[in-house]
C-alpha angles and dihedrals in degrees: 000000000000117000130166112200128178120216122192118234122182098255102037154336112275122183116231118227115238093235084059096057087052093057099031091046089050091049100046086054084050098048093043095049092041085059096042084057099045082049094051092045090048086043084064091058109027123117118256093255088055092051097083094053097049097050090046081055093046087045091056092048087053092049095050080054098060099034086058087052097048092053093045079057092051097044090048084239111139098247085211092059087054091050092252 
């Protein structure tokens, strides 16, 4: 899959590589589903009055998700082949 994809930065507009967005997409799943796990492990043992804000957190992560798949659809990209 080839994709170019421009970022903005404050000082100028700079083009990602395709070989960055491999590596950089990959990374941020990563990231999303690792926290989604740690909240769901903290979720086991928080206090009652914890439980409310982490699932609102929980609820968030699931959201950018979806929001990620709905957007590969969209777009006609296999959301397998992107890890989602």
């Amino acid at each position: 899959m080839v994709l170019d994809v421009i970022y903005i930065t404050n000082e100028k507009h700079q083009e990602m590589s395709s070989e960055q967005f491999v590596d950089f997409f990959p990374d941020v799943l990563i990231s999303l589903h690792q926290n989604i796990r740690d909240l769901q492990g903290t979720k086991a043992f928080a206090k009652p009055e914890e439980q409310a804000y982490l699932d609102g957190r929980l609820f968030s992560y699931h959201e950018v998700l979806e929001i990620m798949k709905a957007s590969a659809q969209a777009f006609d990209i296999n959301r397998q082949e992107l890890g989602l």
